[in-house]
RODORO-502942 format. One record per atom (N, C-alpha, C): residue number from 1; atom name; z, y, x. Coordinates in steps of 0.2 Angstrom, whole numbers. Layout:
<nunus>
{NUM, "CA", {Z, Y, X}}
...
</nunus>
This chain:
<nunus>
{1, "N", {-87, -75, 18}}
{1, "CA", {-86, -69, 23}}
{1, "C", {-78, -67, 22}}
{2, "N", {-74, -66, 28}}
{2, "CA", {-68, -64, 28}}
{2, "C", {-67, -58, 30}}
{3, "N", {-60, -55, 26}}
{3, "CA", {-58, -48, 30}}
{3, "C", {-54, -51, 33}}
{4, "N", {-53, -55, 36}}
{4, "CA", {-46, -56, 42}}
{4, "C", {-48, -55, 47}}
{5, "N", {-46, -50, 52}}
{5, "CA", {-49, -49, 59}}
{5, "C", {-41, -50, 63}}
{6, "N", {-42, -53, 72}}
{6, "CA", {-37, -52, 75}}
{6, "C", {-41, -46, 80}}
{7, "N", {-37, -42, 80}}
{7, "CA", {-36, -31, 83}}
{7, "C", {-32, -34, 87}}
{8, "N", {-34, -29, 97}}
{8, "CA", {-30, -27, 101}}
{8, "C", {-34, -21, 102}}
{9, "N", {-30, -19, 106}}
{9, "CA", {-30, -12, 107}}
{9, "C", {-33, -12, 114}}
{10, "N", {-37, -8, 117}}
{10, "CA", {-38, -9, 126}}
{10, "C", {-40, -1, 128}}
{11, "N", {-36, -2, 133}}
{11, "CA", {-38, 6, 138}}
{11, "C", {-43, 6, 141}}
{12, "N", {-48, 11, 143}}
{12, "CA", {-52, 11, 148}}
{12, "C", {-50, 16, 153}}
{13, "N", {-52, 15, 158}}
{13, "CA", {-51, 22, 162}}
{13, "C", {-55, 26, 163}}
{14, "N", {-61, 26, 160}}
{14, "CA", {-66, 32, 159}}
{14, "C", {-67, 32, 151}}
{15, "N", {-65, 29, 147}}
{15, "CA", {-66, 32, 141}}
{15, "C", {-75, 27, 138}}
{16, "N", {-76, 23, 143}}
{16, "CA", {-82, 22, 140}}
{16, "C", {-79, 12, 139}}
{17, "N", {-86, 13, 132}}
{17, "CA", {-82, 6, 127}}
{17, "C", {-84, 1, 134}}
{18, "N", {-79, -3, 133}}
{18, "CA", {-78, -9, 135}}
{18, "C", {-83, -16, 131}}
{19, "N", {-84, -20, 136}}
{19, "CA", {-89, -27, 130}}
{19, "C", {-81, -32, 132}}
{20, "N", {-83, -37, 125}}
{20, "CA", {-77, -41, 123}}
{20, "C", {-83, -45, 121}}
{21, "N", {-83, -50, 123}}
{21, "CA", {-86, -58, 119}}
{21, "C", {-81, -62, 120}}
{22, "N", {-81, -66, 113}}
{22, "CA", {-77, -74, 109}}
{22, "C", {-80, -79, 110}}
{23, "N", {-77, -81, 113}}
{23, "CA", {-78, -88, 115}}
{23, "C", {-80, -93, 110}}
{24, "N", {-78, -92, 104}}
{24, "CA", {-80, -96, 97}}
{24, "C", {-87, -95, 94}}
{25, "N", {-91, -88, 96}}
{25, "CA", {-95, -88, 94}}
{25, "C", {-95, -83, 88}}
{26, "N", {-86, -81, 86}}
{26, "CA", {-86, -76, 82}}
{26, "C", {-89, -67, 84}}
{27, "N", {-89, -65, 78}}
{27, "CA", {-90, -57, 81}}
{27, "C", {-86, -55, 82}}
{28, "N", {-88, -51, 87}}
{28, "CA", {-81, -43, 88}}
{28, "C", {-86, -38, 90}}
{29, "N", {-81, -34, 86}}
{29, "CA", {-84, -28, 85}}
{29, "C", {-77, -23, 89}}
{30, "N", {-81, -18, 93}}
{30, "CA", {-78, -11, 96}}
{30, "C", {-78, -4, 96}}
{31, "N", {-71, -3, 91}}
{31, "CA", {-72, 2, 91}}
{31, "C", {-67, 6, 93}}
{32, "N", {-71, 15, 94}}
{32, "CA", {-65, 18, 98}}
{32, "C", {-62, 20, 94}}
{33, "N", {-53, 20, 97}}
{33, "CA", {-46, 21, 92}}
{33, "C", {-45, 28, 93}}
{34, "N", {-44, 31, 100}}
{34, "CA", {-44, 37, 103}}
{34, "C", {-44, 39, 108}}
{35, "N", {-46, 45, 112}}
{35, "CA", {-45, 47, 120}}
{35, "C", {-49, 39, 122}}
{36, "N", {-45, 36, 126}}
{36, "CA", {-49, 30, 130}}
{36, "C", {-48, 23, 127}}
{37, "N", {-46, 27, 123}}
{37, "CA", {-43, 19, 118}}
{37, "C", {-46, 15, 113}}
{38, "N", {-49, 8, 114}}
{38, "CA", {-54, 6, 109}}
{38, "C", {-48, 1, 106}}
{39, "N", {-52, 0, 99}}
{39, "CA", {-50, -10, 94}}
{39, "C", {-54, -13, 96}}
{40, "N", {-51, -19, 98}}
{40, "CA", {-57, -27, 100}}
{40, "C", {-55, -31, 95}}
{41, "N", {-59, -30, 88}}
{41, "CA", {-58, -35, 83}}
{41, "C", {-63, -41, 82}}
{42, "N", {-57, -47, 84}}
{42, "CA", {-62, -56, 81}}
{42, "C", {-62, -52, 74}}
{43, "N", {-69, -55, 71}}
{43, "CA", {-69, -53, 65}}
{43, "C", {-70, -59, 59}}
{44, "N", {-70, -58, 53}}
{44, "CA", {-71, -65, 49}}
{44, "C", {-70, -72, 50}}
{45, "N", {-61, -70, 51}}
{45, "CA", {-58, -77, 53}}
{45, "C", {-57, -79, 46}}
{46, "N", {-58, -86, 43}}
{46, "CA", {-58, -90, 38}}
{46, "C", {-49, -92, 36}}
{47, "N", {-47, -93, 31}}
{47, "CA", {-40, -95, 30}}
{47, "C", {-41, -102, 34}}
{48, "N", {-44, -105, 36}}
{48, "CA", {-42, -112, 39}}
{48, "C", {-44, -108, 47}}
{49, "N", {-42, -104, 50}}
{49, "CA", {-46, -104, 57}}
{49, "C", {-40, -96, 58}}
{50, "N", {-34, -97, 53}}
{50, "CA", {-29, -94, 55}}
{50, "C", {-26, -96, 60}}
{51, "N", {-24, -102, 62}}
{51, "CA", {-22, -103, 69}}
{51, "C", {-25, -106, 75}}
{52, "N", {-30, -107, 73}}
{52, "CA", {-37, -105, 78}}
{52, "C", {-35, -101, 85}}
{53, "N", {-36, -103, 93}}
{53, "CA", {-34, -98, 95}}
{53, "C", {-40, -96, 99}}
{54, "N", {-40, -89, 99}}
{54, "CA", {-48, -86, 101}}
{54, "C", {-46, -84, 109}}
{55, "N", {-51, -83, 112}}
{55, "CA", {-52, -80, 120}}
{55, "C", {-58, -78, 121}}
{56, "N", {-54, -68, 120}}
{56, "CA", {-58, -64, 123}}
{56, "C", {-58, -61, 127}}
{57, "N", {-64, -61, 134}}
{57, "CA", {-64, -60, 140}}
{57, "C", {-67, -51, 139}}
{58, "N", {-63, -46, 140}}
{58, "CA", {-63, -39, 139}}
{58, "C", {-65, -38, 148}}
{59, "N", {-72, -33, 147}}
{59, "CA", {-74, -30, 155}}
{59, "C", {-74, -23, 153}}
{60, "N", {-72, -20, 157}}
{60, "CA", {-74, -13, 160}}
{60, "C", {-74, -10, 165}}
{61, "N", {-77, -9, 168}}
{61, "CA", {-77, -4, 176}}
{61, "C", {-77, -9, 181}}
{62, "N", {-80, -17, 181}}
{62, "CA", {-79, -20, 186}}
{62, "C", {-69, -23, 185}}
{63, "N", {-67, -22, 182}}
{63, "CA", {-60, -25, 178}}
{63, "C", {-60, -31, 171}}
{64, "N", {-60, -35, 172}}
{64, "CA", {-58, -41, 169}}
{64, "C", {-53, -44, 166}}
{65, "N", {-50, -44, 159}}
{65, "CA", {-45, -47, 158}}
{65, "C", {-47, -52, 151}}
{66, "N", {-41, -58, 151}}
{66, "CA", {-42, -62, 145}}
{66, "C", {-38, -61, 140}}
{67, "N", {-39, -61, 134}}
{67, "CA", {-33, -61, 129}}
{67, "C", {-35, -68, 128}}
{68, "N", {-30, -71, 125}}
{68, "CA", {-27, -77, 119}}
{68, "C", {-25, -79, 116}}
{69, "N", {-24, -76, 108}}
{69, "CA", {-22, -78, 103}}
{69, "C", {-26, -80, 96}}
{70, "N", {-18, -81, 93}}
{70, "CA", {-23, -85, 85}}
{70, "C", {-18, -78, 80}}
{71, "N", {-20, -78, 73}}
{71, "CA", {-17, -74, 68}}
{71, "C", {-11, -77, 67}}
{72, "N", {-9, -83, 68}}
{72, "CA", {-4, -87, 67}}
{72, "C", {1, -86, 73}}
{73, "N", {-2, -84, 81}}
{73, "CA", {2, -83, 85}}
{73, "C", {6, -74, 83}}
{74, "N", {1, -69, 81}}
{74, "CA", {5, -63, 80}}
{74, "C", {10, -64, 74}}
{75, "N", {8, -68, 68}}
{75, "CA", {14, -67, 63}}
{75, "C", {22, -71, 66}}
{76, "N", {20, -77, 72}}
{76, "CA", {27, -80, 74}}
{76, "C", {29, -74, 79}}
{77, "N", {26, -70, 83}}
{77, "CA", {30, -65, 86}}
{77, "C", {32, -59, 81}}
{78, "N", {31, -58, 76}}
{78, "CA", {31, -54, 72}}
{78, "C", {39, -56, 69}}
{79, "N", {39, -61, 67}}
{79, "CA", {45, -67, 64}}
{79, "C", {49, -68, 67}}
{80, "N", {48, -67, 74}}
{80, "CA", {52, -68, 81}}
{80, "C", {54, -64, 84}}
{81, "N", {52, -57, 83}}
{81, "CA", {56, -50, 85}}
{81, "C", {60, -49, 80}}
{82, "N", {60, -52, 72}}
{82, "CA", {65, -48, 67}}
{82, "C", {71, -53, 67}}
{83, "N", {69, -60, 69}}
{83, "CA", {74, -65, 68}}
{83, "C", {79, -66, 76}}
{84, "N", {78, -62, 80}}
{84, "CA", {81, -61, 87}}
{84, "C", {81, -54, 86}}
{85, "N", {81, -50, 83}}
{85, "CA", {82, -44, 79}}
{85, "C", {81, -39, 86}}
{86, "N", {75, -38, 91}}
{86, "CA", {70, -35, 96}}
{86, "C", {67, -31, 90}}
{87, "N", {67, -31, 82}}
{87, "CA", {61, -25, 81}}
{87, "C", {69, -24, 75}}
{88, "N", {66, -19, 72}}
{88, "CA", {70, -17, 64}}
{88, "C", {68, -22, 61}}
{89, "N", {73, -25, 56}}
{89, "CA", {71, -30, 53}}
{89, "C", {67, -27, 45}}
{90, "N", {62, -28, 45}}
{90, "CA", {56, -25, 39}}
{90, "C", {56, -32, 36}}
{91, "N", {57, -31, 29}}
{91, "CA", {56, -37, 27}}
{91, "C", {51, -38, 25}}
{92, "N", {45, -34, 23}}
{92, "CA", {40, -31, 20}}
{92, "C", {35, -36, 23}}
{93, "N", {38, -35, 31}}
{93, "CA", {35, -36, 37}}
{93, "C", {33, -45, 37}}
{94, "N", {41, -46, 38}}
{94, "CA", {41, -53, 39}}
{94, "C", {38, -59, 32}}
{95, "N", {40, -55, 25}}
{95, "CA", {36, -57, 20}}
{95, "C", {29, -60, 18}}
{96, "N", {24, -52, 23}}
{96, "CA", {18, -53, 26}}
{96, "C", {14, -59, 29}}
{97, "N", {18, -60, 34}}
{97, "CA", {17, -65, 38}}
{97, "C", {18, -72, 37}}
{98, "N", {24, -71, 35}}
{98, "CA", {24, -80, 29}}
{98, "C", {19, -81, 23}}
{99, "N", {18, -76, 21}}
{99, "CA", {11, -77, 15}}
{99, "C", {7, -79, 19}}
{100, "N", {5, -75, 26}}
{100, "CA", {1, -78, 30}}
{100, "C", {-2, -85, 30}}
{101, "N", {5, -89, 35}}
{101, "CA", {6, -95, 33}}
{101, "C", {6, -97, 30}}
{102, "N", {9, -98, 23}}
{102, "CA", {7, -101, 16}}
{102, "C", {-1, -100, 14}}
{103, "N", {-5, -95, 17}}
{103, "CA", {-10, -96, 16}}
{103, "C", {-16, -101, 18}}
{104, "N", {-13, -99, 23}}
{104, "CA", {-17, -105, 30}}
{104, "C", {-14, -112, 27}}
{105, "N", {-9, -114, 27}}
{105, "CA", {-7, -121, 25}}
{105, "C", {-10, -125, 18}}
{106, "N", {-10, -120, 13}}
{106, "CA", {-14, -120, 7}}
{106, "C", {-21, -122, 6}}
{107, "N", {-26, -119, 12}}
{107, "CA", {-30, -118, 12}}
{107, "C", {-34, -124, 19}}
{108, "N", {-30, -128, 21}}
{108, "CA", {-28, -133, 25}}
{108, "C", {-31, -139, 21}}
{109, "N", {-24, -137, 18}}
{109, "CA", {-21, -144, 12}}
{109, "C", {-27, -145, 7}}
{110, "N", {-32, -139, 4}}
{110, "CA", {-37, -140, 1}}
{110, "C", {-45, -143, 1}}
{111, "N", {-45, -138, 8}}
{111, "CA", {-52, -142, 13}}
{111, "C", {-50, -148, 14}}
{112, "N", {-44, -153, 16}}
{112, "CA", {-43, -159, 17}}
{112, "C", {-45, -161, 12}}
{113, "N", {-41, -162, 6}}
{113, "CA", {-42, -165, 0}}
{113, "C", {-48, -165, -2}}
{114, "N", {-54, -159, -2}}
{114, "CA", {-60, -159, -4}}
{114, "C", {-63, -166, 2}}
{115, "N", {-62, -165, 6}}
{115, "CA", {-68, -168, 10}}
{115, "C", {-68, -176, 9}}
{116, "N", {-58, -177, 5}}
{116, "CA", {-58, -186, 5}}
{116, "C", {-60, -188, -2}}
</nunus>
């Protein structure tokens, strides 16, 4: 079991939750943030399934949209606002996400090795 979830944020125009199913077959779970605003989190993403790219179809009201990403795609935009200097550069931030990485890579590199 993982705490790793990938969180977006969605508005509704009535305030009532929105469904979000993954195409993976993972869960998500919704919950509200505030006023009309829910979290759509994939939830128990695995350190090898860090760059996994999920797609979830968010409905409300007759409104349809797709998200697409992996936890690997937010930390390279995270790494890419401070290094094209578009956010404050937070090193706190960017150190984060490279653990990220080195996680996932690690965790790669050891599932292989077991399996040969």
């Amino acid at each position: 079991d993982s705490a790793t979830a990938l969180n977006c944020y969605v508005i509704t125009k009535d305030g009532n939750a929105p469904t979000a199913p993954c195409d993976k077959g993972k869960t998500v779970e919704i919950k509200k943030y505030s006023g009309n605003t829910y979290i759509v989190s994939v939830k128990d993403i695995t350190a090898t399934e860090l760059a996994d790219t999920y797609t979830v179809t968010v409905s409300h009201g007759g409104d349809t949209m797709t998200l697409k990403g992996s936890v690997l795609d937010y930390c390279a935009a995270v790494m890419n606002a401070h290094r094209n200097k578009t956010a404050d550069k937070d090193v706190k931030a960017v150190n984060a996400m490279a653990a990220f990485y080195e996680y996932y890579d690690a965790a790669v590199k050891y599932v292989t090795a077991a399996s040969n």
